[in-house]
FIZABA-697145 format. One record per residue (C-alpha): residue in three letters; residue number from 0; x, y, z. Coordinates in Angstrom, 2 decimals, m for minus. Layout:
BEGIN
- type  seq  px  py  pz
- ALA  NUM  X  Y  Z
...
END
This chain:
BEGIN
- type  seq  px  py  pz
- UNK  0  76.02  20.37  79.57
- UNK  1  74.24  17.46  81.52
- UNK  2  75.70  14.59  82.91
- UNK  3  74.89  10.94  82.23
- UNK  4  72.35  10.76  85.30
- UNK  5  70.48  14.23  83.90
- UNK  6  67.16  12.27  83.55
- UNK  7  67.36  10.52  86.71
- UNK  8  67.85  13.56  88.91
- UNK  9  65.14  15.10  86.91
- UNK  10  62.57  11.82  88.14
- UNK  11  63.95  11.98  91.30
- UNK  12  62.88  15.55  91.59
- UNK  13  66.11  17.31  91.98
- UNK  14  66.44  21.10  91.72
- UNK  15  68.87  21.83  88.79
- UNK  16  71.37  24.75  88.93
- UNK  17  73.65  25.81  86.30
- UNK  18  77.08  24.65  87.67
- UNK  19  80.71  24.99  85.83
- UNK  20  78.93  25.28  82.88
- UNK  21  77.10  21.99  83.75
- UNK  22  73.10  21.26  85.00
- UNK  23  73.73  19.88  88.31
- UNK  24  71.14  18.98  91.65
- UNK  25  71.23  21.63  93.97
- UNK  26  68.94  19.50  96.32
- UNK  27  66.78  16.84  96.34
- UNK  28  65.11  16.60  99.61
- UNK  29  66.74  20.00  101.33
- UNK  30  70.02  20.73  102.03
- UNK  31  70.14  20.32  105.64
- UNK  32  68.64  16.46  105.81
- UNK  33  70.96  16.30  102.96
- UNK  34  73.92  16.72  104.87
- UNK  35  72.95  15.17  107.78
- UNK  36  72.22  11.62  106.10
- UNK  37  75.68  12.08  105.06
- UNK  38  76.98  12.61  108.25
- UNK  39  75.30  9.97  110.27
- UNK  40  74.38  7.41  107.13
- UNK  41  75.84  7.03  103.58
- UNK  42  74.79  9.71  100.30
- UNK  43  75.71  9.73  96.92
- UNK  44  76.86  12.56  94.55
- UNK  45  76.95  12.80  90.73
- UNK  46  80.43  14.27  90.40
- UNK  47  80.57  13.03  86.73
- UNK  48  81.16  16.84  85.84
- UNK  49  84.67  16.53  86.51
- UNK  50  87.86  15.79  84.60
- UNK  51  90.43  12.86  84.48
- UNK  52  93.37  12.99  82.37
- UNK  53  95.77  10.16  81.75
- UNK  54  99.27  10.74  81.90
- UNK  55  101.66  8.14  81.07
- UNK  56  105.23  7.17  79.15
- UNK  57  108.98  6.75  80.38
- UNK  58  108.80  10.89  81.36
- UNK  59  105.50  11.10  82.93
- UNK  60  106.31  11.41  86.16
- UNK  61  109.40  13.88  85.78
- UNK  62  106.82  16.09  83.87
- UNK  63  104.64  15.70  86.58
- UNK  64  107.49  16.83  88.89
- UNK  65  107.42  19.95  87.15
- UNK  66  103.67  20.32  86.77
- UNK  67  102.05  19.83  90.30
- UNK  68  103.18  20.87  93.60
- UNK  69  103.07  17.80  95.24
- UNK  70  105.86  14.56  95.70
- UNK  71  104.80  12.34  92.37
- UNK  72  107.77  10.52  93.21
- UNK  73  106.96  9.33  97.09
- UNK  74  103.86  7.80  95.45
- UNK  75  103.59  4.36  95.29
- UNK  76  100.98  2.60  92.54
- UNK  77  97.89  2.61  94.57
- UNK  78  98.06  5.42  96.04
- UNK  79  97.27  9.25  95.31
- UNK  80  98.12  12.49  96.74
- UNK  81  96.51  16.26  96.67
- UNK  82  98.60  19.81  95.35
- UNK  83  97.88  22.41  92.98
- UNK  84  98.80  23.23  89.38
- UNK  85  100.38  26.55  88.87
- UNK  86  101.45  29.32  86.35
- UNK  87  104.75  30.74  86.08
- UNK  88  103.92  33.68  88.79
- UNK  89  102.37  31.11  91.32
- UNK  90  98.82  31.32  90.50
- UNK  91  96.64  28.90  90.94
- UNK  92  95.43  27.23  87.91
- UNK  93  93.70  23.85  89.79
- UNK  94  93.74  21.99  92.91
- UNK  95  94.30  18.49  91.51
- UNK  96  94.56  14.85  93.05
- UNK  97  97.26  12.86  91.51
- UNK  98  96.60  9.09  91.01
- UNK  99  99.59  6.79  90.69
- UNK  100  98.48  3.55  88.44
- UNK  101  102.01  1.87  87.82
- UNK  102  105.33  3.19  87.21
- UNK  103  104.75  5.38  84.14
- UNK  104  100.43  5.62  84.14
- UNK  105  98.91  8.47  85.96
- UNK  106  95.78  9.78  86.21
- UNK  107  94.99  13.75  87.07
- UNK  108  91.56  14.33  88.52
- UNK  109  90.91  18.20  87.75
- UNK  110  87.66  20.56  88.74
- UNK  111  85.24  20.87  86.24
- UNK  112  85.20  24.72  85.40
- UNK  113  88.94  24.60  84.39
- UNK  114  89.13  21.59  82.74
- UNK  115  89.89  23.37  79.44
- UNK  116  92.49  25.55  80.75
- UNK  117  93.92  22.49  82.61
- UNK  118  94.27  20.17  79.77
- UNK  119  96.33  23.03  77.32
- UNK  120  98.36  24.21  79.88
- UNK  121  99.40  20.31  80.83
- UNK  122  99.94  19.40  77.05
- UNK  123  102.18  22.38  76.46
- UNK  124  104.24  21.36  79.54
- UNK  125  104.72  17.59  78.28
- UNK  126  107.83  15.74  76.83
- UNK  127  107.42  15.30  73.56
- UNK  128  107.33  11.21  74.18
- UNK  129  104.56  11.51  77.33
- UNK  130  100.95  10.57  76.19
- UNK  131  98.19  12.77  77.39
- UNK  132  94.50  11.41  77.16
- UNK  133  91.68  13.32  78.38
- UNK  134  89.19  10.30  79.63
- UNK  135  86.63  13.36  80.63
- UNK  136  83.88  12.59  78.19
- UNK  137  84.11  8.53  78.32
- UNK  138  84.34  8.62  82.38
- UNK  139  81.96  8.92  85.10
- UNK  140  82.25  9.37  88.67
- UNK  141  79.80  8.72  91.79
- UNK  142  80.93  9.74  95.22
- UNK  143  79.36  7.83  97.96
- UNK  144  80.21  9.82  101.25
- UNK  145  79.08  8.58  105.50
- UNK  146  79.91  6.59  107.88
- UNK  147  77.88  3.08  106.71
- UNK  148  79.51  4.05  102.68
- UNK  149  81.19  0.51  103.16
- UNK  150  78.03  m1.50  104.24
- UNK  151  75.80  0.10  102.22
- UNK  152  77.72  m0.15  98.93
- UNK  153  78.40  m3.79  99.21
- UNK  154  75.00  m4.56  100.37
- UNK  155  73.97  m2.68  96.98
- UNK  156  76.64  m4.50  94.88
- UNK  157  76.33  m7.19  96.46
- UNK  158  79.91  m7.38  96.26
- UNK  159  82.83  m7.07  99.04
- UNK  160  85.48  m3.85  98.42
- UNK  161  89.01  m3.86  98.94
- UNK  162  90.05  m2.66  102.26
- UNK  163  91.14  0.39  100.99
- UNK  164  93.06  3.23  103.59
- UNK  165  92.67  6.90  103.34
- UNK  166  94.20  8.60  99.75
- UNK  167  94.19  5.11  98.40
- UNK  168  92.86  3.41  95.30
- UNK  169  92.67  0.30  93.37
- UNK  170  91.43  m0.89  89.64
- UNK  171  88.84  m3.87  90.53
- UNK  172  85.49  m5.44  88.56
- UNK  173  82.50  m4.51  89.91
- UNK  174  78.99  m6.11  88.58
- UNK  175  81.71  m7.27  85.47
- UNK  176  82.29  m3.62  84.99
- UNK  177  86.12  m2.73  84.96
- UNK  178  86.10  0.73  87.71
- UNK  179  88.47  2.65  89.85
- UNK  180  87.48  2.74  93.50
- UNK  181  89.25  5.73  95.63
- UNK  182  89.09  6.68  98.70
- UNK  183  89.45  10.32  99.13
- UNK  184  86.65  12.51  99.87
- UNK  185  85.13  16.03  100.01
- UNK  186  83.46  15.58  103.17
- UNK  187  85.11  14.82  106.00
- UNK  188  83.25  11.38  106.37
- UNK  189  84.41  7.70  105.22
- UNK  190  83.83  7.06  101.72
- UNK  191  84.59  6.00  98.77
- UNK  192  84.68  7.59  94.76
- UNK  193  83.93  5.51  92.12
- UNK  194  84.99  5.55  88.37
- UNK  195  82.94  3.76  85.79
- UNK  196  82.51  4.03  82.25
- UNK  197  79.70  6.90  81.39
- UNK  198  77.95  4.43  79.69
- UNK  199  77.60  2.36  82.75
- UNK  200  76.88  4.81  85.38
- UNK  201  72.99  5.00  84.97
- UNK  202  73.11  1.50  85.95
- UNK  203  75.81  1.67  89.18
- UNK  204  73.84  4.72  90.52
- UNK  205  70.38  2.68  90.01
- UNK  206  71.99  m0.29  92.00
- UNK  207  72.90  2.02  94.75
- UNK  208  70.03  3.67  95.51
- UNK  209  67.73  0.59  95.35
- UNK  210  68.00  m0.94  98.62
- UNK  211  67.35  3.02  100.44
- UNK  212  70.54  2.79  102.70
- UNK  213  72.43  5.22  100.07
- UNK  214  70.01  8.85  98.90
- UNK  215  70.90  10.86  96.76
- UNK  216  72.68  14.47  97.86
- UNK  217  73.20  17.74  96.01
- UNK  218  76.04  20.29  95.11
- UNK  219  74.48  22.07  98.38
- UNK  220  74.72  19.47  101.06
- UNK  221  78.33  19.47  99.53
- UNK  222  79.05  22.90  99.61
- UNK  223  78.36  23.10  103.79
- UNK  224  79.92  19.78  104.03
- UNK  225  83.01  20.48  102.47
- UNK  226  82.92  24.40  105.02
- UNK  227  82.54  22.14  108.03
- UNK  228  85.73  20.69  107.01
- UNK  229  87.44  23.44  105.66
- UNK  230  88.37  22.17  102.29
- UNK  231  88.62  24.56  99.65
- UNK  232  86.45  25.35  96.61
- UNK  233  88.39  26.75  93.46
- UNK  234  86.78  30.45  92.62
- UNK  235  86.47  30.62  96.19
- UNK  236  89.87  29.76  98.40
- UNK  237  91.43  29.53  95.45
- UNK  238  91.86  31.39  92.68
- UNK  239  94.20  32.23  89.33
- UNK  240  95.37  35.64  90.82
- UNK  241  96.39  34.09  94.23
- UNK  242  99.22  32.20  94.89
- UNK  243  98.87  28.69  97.48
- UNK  244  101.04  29.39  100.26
- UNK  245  98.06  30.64  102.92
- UNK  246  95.45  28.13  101.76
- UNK  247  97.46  25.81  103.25
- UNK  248  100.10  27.83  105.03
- UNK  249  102.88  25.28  102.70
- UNK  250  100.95  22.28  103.36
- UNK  251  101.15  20.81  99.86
- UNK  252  103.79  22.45  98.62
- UNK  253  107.02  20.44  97.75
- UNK  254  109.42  23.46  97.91
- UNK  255  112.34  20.79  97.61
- UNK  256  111.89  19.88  94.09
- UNK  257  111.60  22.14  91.12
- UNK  258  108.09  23.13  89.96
- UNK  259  105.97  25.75  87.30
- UNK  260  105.65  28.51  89.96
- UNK  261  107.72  27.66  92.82
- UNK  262  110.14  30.68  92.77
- UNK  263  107.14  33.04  92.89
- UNK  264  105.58  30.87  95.59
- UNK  265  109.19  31.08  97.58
- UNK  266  109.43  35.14  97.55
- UNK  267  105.87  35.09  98.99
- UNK  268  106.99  32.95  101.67
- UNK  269  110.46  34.44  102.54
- UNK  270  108.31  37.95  102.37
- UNK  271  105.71  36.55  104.84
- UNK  272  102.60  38.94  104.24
- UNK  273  100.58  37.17  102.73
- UNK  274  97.22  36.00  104.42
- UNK  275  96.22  32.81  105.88
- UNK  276  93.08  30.68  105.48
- UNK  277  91.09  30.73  108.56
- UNK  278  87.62  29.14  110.11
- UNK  279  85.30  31.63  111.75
- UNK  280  82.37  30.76  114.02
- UNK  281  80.08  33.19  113.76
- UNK  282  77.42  34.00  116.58
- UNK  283  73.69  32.90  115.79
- UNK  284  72.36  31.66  112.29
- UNK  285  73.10  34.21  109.82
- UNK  286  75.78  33.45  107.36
- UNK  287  78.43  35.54  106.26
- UNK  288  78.76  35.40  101.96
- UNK  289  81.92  35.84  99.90
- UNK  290  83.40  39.06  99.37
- UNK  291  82.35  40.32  103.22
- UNK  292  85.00  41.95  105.07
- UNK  293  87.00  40.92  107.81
- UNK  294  87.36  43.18  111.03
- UNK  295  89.48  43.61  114.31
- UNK  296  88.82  46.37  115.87
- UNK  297  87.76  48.88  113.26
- UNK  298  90.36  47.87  111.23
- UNK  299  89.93  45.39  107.87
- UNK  300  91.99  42.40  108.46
- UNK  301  90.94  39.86  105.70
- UNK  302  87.87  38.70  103.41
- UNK  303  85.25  36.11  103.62
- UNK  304  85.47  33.50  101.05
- UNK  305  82.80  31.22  102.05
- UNK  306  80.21  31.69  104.13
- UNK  307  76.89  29.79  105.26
- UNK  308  75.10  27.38  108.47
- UNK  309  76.82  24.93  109.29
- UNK  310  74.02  22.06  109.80
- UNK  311  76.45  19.87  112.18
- UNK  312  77.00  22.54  114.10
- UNK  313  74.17  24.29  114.03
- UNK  314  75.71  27.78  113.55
- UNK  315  77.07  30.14  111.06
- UNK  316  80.35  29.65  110.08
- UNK  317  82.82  31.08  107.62
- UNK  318  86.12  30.36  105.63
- UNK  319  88.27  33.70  104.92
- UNK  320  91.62  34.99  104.33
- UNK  321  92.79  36.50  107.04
- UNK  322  96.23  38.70  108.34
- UNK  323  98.70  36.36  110.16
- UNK  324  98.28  38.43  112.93
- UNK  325  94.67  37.96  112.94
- UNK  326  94.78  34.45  112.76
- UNK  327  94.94  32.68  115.64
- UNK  328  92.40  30.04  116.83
- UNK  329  90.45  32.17  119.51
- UNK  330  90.74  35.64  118.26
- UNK  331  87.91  37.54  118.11
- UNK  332  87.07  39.05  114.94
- UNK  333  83.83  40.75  113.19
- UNK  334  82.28  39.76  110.28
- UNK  335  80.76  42.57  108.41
- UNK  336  77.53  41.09  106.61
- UNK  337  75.12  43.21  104.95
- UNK  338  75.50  46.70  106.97
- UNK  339  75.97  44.55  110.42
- UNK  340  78.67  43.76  112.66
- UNK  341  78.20  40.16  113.26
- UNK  342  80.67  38.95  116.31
- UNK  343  83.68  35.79  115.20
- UNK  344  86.50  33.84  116.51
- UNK  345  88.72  32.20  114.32
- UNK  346  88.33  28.26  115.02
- UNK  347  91.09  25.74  113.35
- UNK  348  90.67  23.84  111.12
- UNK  349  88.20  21.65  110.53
- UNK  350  85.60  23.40  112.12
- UNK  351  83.83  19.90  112.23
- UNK  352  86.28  17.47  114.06
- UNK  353  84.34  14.00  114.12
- UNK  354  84.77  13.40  110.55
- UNK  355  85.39  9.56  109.94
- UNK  356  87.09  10.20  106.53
- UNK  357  90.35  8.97  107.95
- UNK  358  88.93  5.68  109.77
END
């Protein structure tokens, strides 16, 4: 599948990779300058491979209750909150981010490669009088991600934004275009996501790169930002077969209320062997891949998930699952990668802490 801005990475030069069963830029001017605009100035991403759903009626949110992990209630209109969507034996099906739009609307913003999965599982789990819409094929989304994301939008819109705080959002005209701007994030810096009709975003992502303040980034710049910061990647820190409670170690996880999964997620807890989500700073450049073990001493004590340079940091670094015991910030580890014993520590979380995202 391609998204609505196919032909404009292709004229912009952009690798293409086969993503989620999408064609998506891998790069556009390398994956390190990438990432480092981003960091310093302000990038955008075509993210317009991922799902929305809509939600609403006089039972949404009680369904939601049931359905995600997080408090749906504690949400105000405006705002919007992180958790995950389970199955009955606590795997995870989806990280999601719940939007609140008014007492009974909400939206559901889901990863691409499950979207299918997502949207049958959620339908079979509504009231009978809750309306589900999947706005996937009629909606687009840009993220614009740095420091100078609020300058350099309006200067490009020629328009001033809401002053929006962290996991906030509100329904405004831009350019006469009716949009959702968020502020969320994948990469640890200030920003903002924005939700336009697919129709229309050829146009927004035209006005944005005009002036040169905003370039264009790729799915790899957003892969080592997201590392940096720790966030997780679904197929990678989380998966169908595993259940939440070390990605997070409970963050997330509304254990108060009743939700799909929760007494499966509650035995894993009260049983307390499962492994924890870790950062590793590796010594030197060469990056650690998914699926390389984990060592203390001789002994296997957990599993890379993620693995690659980190360009802020100018090191290797690593996300795995690790044993509790194993996991404290300063323990010294060994990753094996590719027949060598590459020397770790575990470093919390993120492993990049000047992030503005939360300015």
């Amino acid at each position: 599948m391609q998204t609505p801005l196919y032909n404009d990475h292709v004229a912009l030069g952009a690798r293409l990779v086969p993503f989620a069963g999408w064609d998506m830029p891998l790069i556009y001017r390398g994956i390190i300058p990438e990432h480092l605009w981003t960091r310093t100035q302000a990038s955008v991403f075509d993210i317009c491979h991922m799902g929305e759903f809509e939600i609403k009626g006089a039972a949404a949110e009680k369904d939601l209750e049931r359905l995600v992990t997080l408090n749906v209630a504690a949400l105000q209109p405006g705002a919007c909150a992180y958790g995950y969507l389970l199955a009955e034996d606590g795997g995870v099906l989806d990280d999601v981010i719940c939007f609140r739009l008014g007492p009974a609307r909400f939206w559901l913003v889901v990863n691409a490669g499950t979207l299918a999965g997502d949207r049958d599982w959620i339908r079979a789990h509504l009231s009978a009088n809750t309306t589900f819409t999947d706005l996937s094929p009629s909606m687009a989304k840009l993220d614009i991600q740095g420091p100078c994301a609020r300058a350099a939008l309006e200067a490009a819109l020629d328009q001033a934004l809401p002053p929006l705080g962290y996991f906030r959002f509100q329904e405004i005209s831009i350019r006469d275009t009716s949009c959702l701007l968020s502020r969320t994030g994948y990469t640890g810096e200030f920003g903002y996501e924005l939700y336009v009709s697919a129709n229309e975003v050829p146009r927004f992502w035209n006005l944005l790169l005009k002036p040169g303040q905003i370039l264009p980034a790729g799915l790899g710049a957003r892969d080592t930002l997201r590392v940096e910061m720790g966030y997780p990647l679904y197929g990678h820190e989380l998966r169908r077969e595993w259940r939440p409670t070390g990605a997070g170690r409970g963050r997330f996880l509304e254990m108060a209320k009743p939700f799909i999964g929760r007494e499966a997620v509650r035995r894993e807890m009260e049983a307390g062997a499962f492994r924890v989500l870790v950062g590793l700073m590796l010594e030197g450049r060469m990056a650690a891949r998914a699926g390389d073990a984990v060592m203390k001493d001789g002994v296997a004590v957990g599993t890379v998930t993620s693995g690659l340079f980190a360009p802020s940091l100018n090191v290797a670094v690593a996300l795995a699952y690790v044993d509790q015991a194993a996991s404290r910030p300063g323990e010294a580890l060994a990753v094996t990668v590719r027949g060598k014993s590459l020397n770790a520590r575990v470093e919390a979380l993120p492993l990049y802490k000047k992030g503005t995202a939360r300015r």
